[in-house]
C-alpha positions in Angstrom: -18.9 -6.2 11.9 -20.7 -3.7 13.6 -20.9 -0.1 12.0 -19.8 2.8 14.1 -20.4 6.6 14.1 -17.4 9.3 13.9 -17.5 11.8 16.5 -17.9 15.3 14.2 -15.0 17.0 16.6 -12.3 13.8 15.9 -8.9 14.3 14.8 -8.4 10.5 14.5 -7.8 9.0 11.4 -11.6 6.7 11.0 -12.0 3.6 11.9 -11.8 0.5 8.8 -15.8 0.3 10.5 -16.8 4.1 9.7 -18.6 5.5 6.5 -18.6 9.0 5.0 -16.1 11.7 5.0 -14.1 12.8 8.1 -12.4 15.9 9.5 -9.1 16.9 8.8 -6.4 16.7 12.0 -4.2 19.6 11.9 -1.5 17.9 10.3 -3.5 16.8 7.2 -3.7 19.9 5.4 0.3 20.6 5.9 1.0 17.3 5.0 -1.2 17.5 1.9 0.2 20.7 0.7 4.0 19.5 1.4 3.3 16.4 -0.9 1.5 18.8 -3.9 4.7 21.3 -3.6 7.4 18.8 -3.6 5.7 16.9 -6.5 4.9 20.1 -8.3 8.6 21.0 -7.8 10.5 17.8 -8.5 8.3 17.3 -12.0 9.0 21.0 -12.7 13.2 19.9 -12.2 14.4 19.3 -15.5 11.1 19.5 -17.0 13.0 21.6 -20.3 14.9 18.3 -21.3 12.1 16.6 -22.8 12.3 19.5 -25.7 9.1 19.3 -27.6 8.4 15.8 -26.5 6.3 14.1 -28.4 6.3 16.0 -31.7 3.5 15.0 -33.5 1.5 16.6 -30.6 3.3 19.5 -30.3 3.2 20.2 -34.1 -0.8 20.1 -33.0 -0.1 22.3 -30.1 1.9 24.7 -32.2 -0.8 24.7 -34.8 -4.5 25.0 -32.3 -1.8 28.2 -31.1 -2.7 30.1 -33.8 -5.6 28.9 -35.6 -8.7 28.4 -33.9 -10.0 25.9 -36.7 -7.0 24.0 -35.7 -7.9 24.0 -32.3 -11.2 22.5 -32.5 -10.5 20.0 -35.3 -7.0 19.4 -33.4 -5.3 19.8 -36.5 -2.0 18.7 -37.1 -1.0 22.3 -38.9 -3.0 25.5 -38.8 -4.1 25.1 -42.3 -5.7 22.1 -41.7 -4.7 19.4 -43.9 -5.8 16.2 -41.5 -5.7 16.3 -37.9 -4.0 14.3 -35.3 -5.3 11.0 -34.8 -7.0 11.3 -31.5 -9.8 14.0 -31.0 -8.3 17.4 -29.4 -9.1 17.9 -25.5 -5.9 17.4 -24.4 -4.4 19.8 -27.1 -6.9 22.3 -25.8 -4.8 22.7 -22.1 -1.6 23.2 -24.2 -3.0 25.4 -26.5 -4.2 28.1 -24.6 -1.3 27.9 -22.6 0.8 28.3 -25.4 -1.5 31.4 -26.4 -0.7 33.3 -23.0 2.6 32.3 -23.0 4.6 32.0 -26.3 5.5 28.4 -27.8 8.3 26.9 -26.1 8.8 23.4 -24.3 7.8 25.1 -21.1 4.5 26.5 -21.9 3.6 23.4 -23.6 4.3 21.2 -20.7 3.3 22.3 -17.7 0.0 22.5 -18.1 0.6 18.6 -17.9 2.0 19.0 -14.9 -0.7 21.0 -12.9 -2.9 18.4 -14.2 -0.2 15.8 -12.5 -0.9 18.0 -8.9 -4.7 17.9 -10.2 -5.0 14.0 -10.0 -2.9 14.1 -6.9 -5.2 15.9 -5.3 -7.8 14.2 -6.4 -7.2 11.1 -5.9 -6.1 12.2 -2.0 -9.9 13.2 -1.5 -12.0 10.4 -2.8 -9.8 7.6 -0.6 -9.6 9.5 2.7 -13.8 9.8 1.9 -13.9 6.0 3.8 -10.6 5.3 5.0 -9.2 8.7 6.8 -6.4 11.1 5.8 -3.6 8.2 6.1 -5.0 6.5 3.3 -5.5 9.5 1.2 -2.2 11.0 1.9 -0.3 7.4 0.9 -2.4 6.7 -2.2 -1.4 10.9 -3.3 2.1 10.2 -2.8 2.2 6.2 -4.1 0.7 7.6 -7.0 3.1 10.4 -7.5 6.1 8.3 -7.5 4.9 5.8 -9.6 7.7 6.1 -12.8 4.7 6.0 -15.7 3.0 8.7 -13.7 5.6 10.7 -13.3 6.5 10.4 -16.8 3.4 11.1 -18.7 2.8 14.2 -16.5 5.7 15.6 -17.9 5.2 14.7 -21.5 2.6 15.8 -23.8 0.4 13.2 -24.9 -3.1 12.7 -24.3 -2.7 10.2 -21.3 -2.0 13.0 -18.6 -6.1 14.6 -19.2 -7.7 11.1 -19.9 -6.3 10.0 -16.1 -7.4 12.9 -14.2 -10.5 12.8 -16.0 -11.2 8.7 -15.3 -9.9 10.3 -11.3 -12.1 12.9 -11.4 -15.3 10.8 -12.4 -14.3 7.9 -9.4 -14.5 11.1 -7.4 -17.8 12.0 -8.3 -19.1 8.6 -8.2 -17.9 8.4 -4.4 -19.9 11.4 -3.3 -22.7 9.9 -5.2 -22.1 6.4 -3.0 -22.5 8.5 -0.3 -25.6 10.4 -0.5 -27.4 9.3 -3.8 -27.7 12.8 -5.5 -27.9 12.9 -9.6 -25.9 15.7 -9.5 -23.0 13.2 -8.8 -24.0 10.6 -10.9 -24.6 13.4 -13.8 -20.8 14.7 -13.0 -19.4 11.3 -13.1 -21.1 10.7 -16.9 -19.9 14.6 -17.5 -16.2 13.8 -16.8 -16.6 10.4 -18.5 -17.3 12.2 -21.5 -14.8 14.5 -21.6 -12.2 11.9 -20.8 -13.5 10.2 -24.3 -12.7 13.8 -26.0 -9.1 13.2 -24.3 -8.5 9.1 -25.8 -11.7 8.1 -27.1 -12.5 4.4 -26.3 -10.1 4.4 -23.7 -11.8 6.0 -20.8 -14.9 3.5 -21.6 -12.6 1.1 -19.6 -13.7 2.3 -16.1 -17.5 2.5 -17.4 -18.6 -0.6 -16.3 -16.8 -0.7 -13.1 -18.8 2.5 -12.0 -21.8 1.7 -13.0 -21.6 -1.7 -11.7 -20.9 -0.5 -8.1 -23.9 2.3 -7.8 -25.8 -0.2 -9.9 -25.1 -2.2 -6.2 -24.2 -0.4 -3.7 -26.2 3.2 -4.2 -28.7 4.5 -1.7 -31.0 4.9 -3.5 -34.0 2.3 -4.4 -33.4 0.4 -7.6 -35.5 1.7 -9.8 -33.7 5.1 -9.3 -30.4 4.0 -9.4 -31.5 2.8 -12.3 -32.3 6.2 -13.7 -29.7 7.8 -12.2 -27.0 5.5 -14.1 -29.2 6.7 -17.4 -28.6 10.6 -16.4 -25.0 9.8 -16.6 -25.0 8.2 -19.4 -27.1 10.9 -21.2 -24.4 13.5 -19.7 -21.5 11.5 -20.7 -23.3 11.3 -24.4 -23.7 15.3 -24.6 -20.3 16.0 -23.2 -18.6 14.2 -25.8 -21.0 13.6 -28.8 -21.6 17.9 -29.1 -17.9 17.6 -30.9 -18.8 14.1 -32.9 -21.4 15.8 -34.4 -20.1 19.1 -35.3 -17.0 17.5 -36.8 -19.7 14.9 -38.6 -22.1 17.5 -40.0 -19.2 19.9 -40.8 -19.0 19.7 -44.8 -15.7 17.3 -45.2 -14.0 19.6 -48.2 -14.2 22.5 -45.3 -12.8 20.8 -42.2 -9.2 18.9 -42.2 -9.1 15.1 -42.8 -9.3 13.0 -39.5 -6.2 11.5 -39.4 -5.8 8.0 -38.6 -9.3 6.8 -40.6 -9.1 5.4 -43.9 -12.9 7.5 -44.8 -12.5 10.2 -43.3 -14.6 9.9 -40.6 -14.3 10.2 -36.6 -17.1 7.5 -35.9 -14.4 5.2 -38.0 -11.5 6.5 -36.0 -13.9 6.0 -32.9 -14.4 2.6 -33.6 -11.7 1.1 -35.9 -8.3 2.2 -35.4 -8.8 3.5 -32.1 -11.4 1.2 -31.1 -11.4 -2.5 -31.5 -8.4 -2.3 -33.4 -6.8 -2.0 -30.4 -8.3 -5.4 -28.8 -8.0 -7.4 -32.3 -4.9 -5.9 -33.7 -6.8 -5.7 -36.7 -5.7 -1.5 -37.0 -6.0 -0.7 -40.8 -3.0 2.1 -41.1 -1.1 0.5 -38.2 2.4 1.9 -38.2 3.3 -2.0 -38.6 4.8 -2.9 -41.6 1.2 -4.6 -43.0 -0.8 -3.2 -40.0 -1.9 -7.2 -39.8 0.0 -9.2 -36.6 1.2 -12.5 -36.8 -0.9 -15.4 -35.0 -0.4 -16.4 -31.4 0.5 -12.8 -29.9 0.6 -9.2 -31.1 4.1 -9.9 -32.1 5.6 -6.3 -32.4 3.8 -4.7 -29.1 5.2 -7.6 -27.4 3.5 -11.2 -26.0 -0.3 -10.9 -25.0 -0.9 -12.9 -21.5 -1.8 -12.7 -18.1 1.6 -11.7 -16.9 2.0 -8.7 -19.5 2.3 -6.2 -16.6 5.4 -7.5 -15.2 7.3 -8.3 -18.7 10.8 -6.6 -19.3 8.6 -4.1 -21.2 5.9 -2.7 -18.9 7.0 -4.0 -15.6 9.5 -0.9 -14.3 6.5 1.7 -15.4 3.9 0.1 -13.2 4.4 -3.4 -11.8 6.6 -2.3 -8.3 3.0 -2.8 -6.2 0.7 -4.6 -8.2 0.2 -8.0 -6.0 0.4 -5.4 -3.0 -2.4 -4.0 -4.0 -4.5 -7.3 -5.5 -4.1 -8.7 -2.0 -5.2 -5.2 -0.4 -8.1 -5.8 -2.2 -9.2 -9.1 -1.3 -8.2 -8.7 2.5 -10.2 -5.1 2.3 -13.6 -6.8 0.9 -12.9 -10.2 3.4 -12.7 -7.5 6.1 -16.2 -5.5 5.1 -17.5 -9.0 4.1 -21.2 -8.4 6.4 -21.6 -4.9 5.8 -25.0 -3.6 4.5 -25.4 -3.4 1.2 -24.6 0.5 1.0 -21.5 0.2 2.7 -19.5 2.7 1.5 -16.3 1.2 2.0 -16.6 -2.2 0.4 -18.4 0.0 -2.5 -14.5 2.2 -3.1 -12.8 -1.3 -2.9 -15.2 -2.4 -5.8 -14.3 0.6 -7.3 -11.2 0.8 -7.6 -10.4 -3.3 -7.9 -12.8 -3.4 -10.7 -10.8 -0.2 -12.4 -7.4 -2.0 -12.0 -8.7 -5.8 -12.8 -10.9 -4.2 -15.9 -8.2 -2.4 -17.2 -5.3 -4.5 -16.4 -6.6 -7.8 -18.0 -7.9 -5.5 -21.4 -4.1 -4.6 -21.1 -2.9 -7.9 -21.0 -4.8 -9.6 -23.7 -5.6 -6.5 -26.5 -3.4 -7.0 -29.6 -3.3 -4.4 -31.5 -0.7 -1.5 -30.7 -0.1 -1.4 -27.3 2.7 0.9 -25.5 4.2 1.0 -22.2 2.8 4.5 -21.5 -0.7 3.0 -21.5 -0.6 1.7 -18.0 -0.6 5.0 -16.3 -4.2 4.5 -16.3 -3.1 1.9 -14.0 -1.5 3.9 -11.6 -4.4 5.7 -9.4 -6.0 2.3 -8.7 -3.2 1.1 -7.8 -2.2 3.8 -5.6 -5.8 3.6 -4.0 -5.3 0.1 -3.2 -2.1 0.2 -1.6 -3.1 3.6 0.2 -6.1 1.7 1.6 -4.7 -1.7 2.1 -1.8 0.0 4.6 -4.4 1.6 6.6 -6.4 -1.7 6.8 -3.2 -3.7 7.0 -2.3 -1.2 10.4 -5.7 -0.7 12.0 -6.0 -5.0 12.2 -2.9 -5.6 12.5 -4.0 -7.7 16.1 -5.8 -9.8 13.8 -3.6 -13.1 13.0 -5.9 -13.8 10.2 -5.0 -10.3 8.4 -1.3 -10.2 9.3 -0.7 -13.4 7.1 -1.4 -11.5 4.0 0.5 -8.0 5.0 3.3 -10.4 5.4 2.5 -12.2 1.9 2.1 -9.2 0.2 5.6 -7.4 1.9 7.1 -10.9 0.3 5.6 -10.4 -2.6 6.5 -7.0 -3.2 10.0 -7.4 -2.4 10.5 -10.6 -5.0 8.7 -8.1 -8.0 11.2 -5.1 -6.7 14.2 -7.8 -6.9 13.1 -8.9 -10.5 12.1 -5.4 -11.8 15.7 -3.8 -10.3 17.7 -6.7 -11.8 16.8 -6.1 -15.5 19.0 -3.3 -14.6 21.5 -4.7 -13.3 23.4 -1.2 -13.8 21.2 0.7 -12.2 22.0 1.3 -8.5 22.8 -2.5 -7.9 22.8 -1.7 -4.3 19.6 -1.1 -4.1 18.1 -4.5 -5.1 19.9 -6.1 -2.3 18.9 -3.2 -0.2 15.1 -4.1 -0.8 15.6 -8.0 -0.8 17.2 -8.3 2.9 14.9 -5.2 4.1 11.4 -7.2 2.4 12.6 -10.2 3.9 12.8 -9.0 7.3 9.9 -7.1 6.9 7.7 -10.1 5.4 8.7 -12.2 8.4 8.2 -9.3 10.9 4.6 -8.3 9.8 3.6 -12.1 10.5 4.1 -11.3 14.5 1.9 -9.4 16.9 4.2 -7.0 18.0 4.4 -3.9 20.3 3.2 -0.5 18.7 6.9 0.8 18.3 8.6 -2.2 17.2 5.5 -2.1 14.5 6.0 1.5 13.3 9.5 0.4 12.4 8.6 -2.3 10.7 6.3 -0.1 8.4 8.9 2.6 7.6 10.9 -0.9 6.8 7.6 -1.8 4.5 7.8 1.5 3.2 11.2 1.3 1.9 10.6 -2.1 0.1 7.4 -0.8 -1.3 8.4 2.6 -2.8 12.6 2.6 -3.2 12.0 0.8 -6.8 9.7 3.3 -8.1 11.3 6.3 -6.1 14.7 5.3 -7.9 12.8 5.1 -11.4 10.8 8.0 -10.7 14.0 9.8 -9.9 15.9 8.2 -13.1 12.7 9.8 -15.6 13.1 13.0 -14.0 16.8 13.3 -14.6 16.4 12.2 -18.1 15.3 13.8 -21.1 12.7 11.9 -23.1 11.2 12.4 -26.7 9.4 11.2 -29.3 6.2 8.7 -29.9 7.2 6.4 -27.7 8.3 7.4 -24.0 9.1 4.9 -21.2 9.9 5.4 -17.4 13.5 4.5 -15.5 16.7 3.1 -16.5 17.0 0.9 -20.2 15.8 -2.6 -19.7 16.5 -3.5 -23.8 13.4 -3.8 -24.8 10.1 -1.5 -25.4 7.0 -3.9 -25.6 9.4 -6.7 -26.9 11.0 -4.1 -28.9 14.1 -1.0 -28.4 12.5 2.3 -28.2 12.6 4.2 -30.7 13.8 8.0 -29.2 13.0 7.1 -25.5 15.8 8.8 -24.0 17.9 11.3 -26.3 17.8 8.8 -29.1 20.3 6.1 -27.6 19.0 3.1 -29.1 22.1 2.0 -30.9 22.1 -0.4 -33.8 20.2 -2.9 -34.1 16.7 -4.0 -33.9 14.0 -4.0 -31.0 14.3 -6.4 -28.7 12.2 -9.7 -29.1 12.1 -9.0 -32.8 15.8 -11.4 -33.4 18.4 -9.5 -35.1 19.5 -10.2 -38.7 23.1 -11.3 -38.6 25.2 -8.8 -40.9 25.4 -9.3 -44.5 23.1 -11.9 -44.7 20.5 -11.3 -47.3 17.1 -12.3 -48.3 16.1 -12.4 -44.5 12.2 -10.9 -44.0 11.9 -7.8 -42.5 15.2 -7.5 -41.8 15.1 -7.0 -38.1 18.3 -5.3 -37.1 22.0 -6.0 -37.3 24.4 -4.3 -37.4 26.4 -4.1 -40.9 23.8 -4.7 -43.8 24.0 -6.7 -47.0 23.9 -5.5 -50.5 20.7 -3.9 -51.4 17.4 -6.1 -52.9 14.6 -4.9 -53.4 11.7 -5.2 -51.0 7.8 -5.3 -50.6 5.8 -4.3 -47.6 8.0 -5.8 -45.2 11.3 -6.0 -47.2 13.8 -8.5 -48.0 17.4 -8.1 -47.3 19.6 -7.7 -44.3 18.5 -4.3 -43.1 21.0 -3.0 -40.7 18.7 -0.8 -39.0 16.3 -3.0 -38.6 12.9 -2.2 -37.2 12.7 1.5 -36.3 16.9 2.1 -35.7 20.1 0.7 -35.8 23.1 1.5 -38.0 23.5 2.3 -41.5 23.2 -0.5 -44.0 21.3 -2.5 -46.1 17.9 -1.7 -47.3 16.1 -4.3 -46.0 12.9 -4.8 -43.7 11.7 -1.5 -42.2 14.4 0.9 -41.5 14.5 2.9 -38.6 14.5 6.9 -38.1 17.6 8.7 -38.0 17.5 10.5 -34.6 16.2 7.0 -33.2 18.9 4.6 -34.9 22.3 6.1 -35.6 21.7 6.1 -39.0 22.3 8.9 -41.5 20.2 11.7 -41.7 20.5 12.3 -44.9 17.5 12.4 -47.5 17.3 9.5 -50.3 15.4 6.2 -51.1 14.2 3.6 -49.2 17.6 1.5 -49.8 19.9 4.3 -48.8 20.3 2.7 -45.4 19.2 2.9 -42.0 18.0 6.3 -42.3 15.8 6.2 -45.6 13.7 3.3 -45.2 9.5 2.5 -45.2 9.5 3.3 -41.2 12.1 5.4 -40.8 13.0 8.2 -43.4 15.9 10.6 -43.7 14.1 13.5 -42.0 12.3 11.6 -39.2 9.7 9.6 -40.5 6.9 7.5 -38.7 9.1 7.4 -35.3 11.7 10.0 -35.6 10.7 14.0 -36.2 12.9 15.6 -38.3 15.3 17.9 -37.5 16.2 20.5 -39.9 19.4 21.7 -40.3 19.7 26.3 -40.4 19.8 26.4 -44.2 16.7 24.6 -44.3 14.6 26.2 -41.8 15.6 29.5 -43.7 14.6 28.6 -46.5 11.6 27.1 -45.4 11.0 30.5 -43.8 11.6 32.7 -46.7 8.5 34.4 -48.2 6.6 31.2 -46.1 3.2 33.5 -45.4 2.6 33.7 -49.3 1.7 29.8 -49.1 -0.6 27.9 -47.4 1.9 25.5 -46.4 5.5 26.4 -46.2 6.2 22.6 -47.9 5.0 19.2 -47.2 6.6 16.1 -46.7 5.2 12.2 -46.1 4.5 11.4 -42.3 3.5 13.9 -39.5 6.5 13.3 -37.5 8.5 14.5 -40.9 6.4 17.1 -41.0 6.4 17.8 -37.2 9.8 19.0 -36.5 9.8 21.2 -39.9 6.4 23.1 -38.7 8.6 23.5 -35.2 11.5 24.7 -36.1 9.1 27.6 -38.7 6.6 27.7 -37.3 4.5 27.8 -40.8 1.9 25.2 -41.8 4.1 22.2 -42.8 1.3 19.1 -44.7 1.8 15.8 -43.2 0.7 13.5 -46.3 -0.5 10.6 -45.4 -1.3 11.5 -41.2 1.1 9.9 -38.6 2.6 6.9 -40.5 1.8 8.1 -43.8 -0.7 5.2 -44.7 -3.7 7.8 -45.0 -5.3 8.9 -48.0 -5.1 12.4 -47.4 -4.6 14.1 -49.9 -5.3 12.6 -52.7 -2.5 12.5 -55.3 -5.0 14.6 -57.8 -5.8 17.0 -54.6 -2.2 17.2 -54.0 -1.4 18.6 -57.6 -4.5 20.8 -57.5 -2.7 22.2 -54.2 0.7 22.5 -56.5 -0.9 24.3 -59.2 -2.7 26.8 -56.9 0.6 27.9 -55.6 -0.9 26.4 -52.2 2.6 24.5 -51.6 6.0 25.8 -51.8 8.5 22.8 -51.3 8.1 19.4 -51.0 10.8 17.3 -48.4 11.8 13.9 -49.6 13.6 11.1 -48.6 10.6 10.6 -45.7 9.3 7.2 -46.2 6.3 7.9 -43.4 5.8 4.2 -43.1 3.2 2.2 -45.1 2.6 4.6 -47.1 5.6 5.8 -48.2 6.3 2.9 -50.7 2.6 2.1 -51.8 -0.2 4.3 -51.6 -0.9 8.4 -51.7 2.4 8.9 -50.2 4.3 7.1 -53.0 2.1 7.9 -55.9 2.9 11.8 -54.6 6.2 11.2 -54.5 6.7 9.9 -57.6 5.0 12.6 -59.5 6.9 15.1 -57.8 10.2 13.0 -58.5 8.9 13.4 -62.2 8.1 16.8 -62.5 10.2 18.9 -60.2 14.3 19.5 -60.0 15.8 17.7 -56.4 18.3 19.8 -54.8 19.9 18.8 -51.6 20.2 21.4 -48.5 21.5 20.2 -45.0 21.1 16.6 -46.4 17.7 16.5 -47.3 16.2 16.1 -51.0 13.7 19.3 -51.1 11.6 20.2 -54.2 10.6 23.5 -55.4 7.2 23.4 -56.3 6.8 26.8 -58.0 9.3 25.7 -60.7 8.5 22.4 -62.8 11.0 20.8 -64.8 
């Protein structure tokens, strides 16, 4: 295939043959600028509904607003008790924003969506860099209507930064495809490093996939790529181990706990829980009920496999053009199959297959915690792909050869929309039928050489099929309000990694358990775990994972029976009352009265007064087990609330003689039962505080939660 040059005066989108970047026509720009304002404006729409989102986070945010300590360590309350359990970049945007502006839901989030327009953009100028304006301008807008996109743009966890960051270093690697320079390899490892600062381990996904490709396909001689991939790797240590190693030197009785280790140590978090923990499932602290998963799958994230990505869990967040843009890929590098070795545009198609196969497979197959939310890191390869493979599939569309897979990946496409759209079979049923007789006369028409009008129809049709799934969904998550740990794009499918969400949209799980994990039937005790259901049986006592028929199952369903892991009560319908772990659906290991591992509490006005009262002569207003407990109690003061035991309340922090050294300092002023905070709410630091305070302090009951006085002993 013989290499051509690009006129420096064209207007014309480049040739599949042509390298380097192009010049804009004078449509580009507009076009480019009517895709970044109508995204802005459509994830601004509604953008106050989500409330404070995900509340663990924005406890974080509330606390790095007014303590700067905070906001290094990413603490989860500004006097530092333990931080979150992910290090604090992406706390940092909300932060200052938060700062300027006041905290509110608004101010928090959208700073996530300016970095949505940020990856947008992005992402537009390292495809057109080989493949013209077209293919820049589809992957923008494929990627902007993608539903997991859209939603984690608009919510506040640490996803939104890690994405533009992995974006932002494919970018730099690009340039550095195209003319060699270490600045670009040195701003690839700089970005790479910051993204760890945003998710740790997680960004270390596309690491081998860039380096891999320069490693190849660089200018360069060997021996310098070489050293150039060793300058990036040096620049992606300094740019994230300068905040390792200040939080490792820092004195540990002066800096807060890092939440989600069992030693108090980031290099442990780094590593463990948020490391190969993830790929093993062995996550000491998990918020399962042992943090151990049962053999043959990861059990309550849902089945491992190779056809994770399109289960009824993940497969409406990200699934809509996966084989289109799998087949993109293969007919793009059959396509550039005798280029030189340089060739920049078989190098992007490594790039960005390598980023989705990479990350999709680790996806598949890891069993430790795994959430749906995870695949937007799917989405801008995916968008690439597909913004590439249409401008392939058009420019060779002569070509018999290349029109056999447009028309198998149109079929394709249209038979994942069809399955995808029928798990909801509520949700605009029209439009499944829509998409199957316009795919199918699309498949068959992309097969045939036709004339140049008949074929721009036949792509609008294309179009359609391709992106009226995940406009619909996109459209659907923008409409909706979503909170809590646990978010999920589009319309309920029943199940949330072969479970029901807890909190995904206003808390409408309804009784019973999550999906995949069989409900108990009611009244039956002595069943393990006690799954759902929805009446439960007479009370028995339970270990770790319970006995008994638990009516509210794992995380929500109705009041019942105390058995298995109860869910929260703004997640299950259950009471939100305070008590012990078999007071019902509310007030179990998982779940508590005021929130507990996956519900935040939400604090009736009597509380939040008194919480408030004389709250500045304390270091912390009160503490509770769990952060999300804790979470919606620091919101609704906005005075240090302690999280004991971090997110799921299975960390040792504090200690129970620390604790009572707090208490007899007049450090803490109440202390909120009825939380169970998960593992460690019936065995552990969270119990043994519990229990002491149960021994030596009066319970009074205000708005239906137990609260403690800890200035007055019995």
């Amino acid at each position: 295939m013989t290499l051509t040059a690009v006129p420096p005066s064209t207007t014309e989108p480049v040739p599949a043959d042509s390298i380097g970047p192009t010049r804009a026509g004078r449509w580009e720009f507009p076009a480019l600028a009517v895709l970044l304002l109508t995204t802005g404006l459509t994830y601004l729409y509604n953008l106050g509904a989500n409330g404070w989102a995900n509340s663990f986070y924005a406890a974080a945010v509330q606390a790095g607003s007014v303590s700067w300590k905070a906001f290094f360590f990413g603490s989860s309350d500004a006097a530092n008790s333990i931080t979150v359990d992910k290090p604090p970049a992406s706390l940092w945007v909300m932060e200052l924003s938060v700062r300027l502006f006041g905290l509110n839901s608004w101010s928090m989030l959208v700073p996530q969506v300016l970095l949505g327009l940020m990856t947008v953009a992005l992402l537009w100028a390292t495809v057109r860099r080989s493949f013209g304006p077209a293919a820049g301008l589809i992957a923008g807008f494929v990627v902007a209507v993608t539903p997991v996109f859209a939603l984690m743009f608009r919510f506040n966890n640490p996803d939104a930064l890690l994405v533009l960051l992995m974006v932002a270093a494919a970018w730099a690697m690009t340039r550095a495809l195209d003319d060699g320079r270490w600045r670009w390899l040195v701003l690839t490892g700089t970005c790479l490093g910051f993204g760890f600062l945003a998710k740790q381990l997680q960004v270390v996904l596309v690491v081998p996939v860039l380096a891999l490709v320069y490693l190849f396909a660089g200018p360069p001689k060997l021996g310098k790529r070489i050293a150039q991939l060793f300058a990036a790797g040096t620049a992606s240590v300094i740019a994230a181990g300068w905040w390792l190693l200040a939080v490792e030197l820092w004195p540990a009785d002066s800096r807060p706990y890092i939440g989600g280790s069992q030693n108090n140590s980031i290099i442990e978090l780094t590593l463990g829980y948020n490391g190969l923990g993830r790929l093993n499932g062995n996550e000491t602290g998990s918020v399962g009920p042992s943090g151990e998963l049962p053999p043959g799958g990861n059990g309550m994230w849902g089945q491992t496999g190779i056809a994770r990505m399109f289960d009824q869990a993940q497969g409406g967040q990200i699934a809509w053009l996966l084989p289109a843009a799998l087949i993109a890929l293969v007919t793009g590098l059959l396509l550039r199959g005798r280029a030189a070795r340089t060739d920049t545009a078989r190098a992007h198609l490594l790039l960005w297959g390598g980023w989705l196969l990479i990350t999709g497979l680790v996806f598949s197959f890891m069993a430790g915690i795994f959430h749906q939310y995870y695949t937007v890191a799917l989405a801008p390869a995916i968008a690439a792909l597909v913004g590439i493979g249409s401008v392939l599939f058009w420019r060779n569309r002569s070509r018999r050869w290349v029109r056999i897979p447009a028309g198998v990946a149109m079929g394709l496409t249209t038979a994942t929309a069809w399955m995808l759209l029928s798990r909801s079979a509520d949700f605009l049923p029209w439009l499944r039928w829509t998409i199957l007789v316009t795919g199918i006369i699309a498949a068959l028409a992309l097969l045939l050489p036709l004339p140049r009008r008949v074929a721009v129809v036949v792509a609008l049709l294309a179009a359609v099929v391709g992106l009226g799934g995940p406009v619909a969904y996109t459209a659907d998550t923008l409409n909706s309000a979503h909170a809590g740990p646990i978010p999920t794009a589009g319309p309920d499918t029943g199940t949330f990694g072969g479970m029901r969400p807890p909190g995904r949209k206003n808390g409408d799980n309804g009784p019973g358990g999550w999906g995949g994990i069989p409900s108990t039937p009611a009244g039956t005790p002595g069943t393990p775990g006690g799954t759902g259901g929805a009446a439960g049986g007479p009370p028995v006592p339970g270990g770790t994972h319970g006995t008994g028929a638990g009516a509210s199952g794992a995380y929500g369903g109705a009041a019942g029976g105390p058995g298995g892991i109860p869910g929260a009560a703004t997640d299950g319908g259950g009471p939100a009352g305070g008590g012990t772990s078999d007071a019902g659906g509310a007030n179990g290991a998982m779940g508590g009265g005021p929130g507990g591992v996956m519900g935040v509490s939400e604090p009736g006005d009597a509380l939040v007064a008194l919480l408030a009262d004389n709250a500045g002569a304390y270091t912390w207003a009160a503490a509770t087990v769990s952060a999300n407990s804790a979470a919606g109690y620091q919101l609704a003061v906005e005075e240090p609330v302690m999280a004991i035991g971090g997110f799921n309340g299975s960390d040792p922090s504090p200690t129970p003689e620390k604790f009572r050294q707090y208490v007899e300092s007049g450090q803490i002023h109440y202390f909120l039962g009825g939380s169970g905070g998960g593992p460690g709410g019936r065995t552990g630091t969270g119990a043994e505080i519990t229990q002491w305070v149960q021994e030596h302090f009066t319970a009074q009951e205000v708005d239906g939660v137990t609260v403690y006085d800890l200035t007055a002993p019995k």
